[in-house]
C-alpha positions, 0 to 999 in steps of 0.5 A: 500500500505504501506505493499508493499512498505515495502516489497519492500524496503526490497528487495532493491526496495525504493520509491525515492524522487523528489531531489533523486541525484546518489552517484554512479559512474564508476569505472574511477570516471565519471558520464557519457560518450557519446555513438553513436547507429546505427553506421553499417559499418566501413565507417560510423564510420571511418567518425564519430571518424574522426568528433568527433576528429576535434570537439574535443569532445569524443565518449566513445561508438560507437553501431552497431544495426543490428546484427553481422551476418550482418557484414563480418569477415573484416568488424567487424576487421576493426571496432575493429582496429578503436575502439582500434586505437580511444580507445572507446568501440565497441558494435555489436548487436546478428543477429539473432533475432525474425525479421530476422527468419520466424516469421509472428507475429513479423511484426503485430502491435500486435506481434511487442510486443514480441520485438527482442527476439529469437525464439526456440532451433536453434535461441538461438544456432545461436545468441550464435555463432554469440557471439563466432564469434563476440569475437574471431575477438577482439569485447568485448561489445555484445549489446542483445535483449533477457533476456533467452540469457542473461543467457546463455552467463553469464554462459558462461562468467562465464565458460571460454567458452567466454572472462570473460571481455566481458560486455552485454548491454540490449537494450530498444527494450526488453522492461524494464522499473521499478527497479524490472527487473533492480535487476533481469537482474543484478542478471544474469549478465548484465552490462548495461541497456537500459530502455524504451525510454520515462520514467520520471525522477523519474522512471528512478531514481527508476531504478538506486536506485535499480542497481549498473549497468550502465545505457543507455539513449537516449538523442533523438530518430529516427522517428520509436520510437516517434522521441522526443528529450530530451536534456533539460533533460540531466542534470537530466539524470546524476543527477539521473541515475549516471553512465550513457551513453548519447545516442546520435544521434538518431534523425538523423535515421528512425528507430533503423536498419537504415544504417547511412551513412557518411554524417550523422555519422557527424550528429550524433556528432553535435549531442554530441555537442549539448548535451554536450552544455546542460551540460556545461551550466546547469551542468558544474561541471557533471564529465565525464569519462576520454579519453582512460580510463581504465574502457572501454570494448576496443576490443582487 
């Protein structure tokens, strides 16, 4: 085995050590911001920013999971002008994904494996619209299921044909888990990676060894993925994985496409409270990234 370890090393692929610690940061200094998955509609995120401003704990990331095709003009502007008035970022899901086309398989035990990607030449045509559709109305953070889509719109971005300060995040659903693929989603302009839910500690930290990007963690899960809560784990989350986005909330769902309510949009932010309790007591000196800062993919 060593002769592969030290090939991979020399591709930038180490193997960590069990007191690995994250030198690596945002560009604004922090070590870890909050983010709120499965926020659908501008109600259930009116009542969240509301909530966590009365709580006084900051949201620097609200993520809307069903797809942007699902969402009216009006709707999508109303949930920028709350994420430029609040000054969080806003993240909208591509719609049309393998669940929502003709696909049979995708709703098997065995063809839930292929996960959200897209399939065929029109597929990828409706999710890059659904992109172009989403930047135009101000959005500037596309939450993708697929790497082929990923590709594209980095050329794209690269080109002018899309806003060059729009950032894409990965979502856990595309099934990444090990360093190797990090490197690779990286290397075709990925700004944000959301591995498998359920990886240990020293997988995750392999993982950011690896990239440069940020990464996402779920501190818990709706029912759908294992409904496990990890938040005694949050201090090594930000210990190893530096900088990274807290997920928060996802107990409070069934599933990843579950329409959250307003009652529960405040559910999410005790959420944020309890993970941010975990922080202050068993890592106080963890530096979050500032209110309003800079370094945000606000729409615009």
């Amino acid at each position: 085995m060593e002769n592969t370890k030290a090939f991979l090393k020399e591709i930038g692929i180490n193997e960590v050590s069990d007191d690995y610690e994250s030198t690596k940061r945002f560009n604004d200094g922090g070590q870890y911001r909050f983010e709120v998955p499965g926020i659908q509609s501008p109600k259930s995120m009116s009542a969240l920013l509301k909530e966590s401003v009365k709580q006084n704990v900051f949201i620097h990331r609200v993520t809307q999971t069903k797809g942007i095709m699902m969402l009216t003009d009006d709707e999508i502007e109303k949930m920028v002008d709350l994420a430029k008035t609040y000054k969080c970022e806003l993240f909208l899901a591509v719609g049309p994904r393998a669940t929502y086309d003709t696909s049979a398989t995708v709703h098997t035990k065995e063809g839930s494996r292929i996960g959200y990607r897209l399939r065929g030449y029109d597929n990828l045509v409706y999710a890059i619209e659904d992109v172009k559709r989403a930047c135009r109305l101000g959005v500037r953070g596309i939450l993708l299921y697929d790497e082929g889509l990923l590709w594209v719109l980095n050329k794209m971005r690269a080109e002018g044909e899309i806003p060059d300060n729009v950032h894409f995040k990965l979502s856990a659903h595309a099934g990444h888990s090990n360093p190797a693929s990090a490197k690779l989603l990286e290397s075709q302009g990925l700004n944000s990676l959301n591995p498998v839910r359920d990886l240990q500690i020293p997988m995750i930290a392999a993982i950011r060894d690896a990239c440069d990007m940020t990464i996402d963690l779920h501190t818990e899960n709706p029912k759908s993925t294992g409904g496990f809560i990890r938040h005694y784990e949050v201090p090594k989350f930000i210990k190893v994985a530096a900088p990274v986005y807290l997920k928060t909330g996802g107990s409070v769902a069934a599933n990843h496409n579950w329409d959250t309510t307003e009652k529960e949009a405040i559910a999410r932010v005790k959420q944020v409270l309890l993970v941010k309790r975990m922080i202050d007591e068993y890592c106080p000196d963890a530096i979050a990234s500032p209110n309003e800062s800079d370094d945000l993919s606000i729409p615009e």
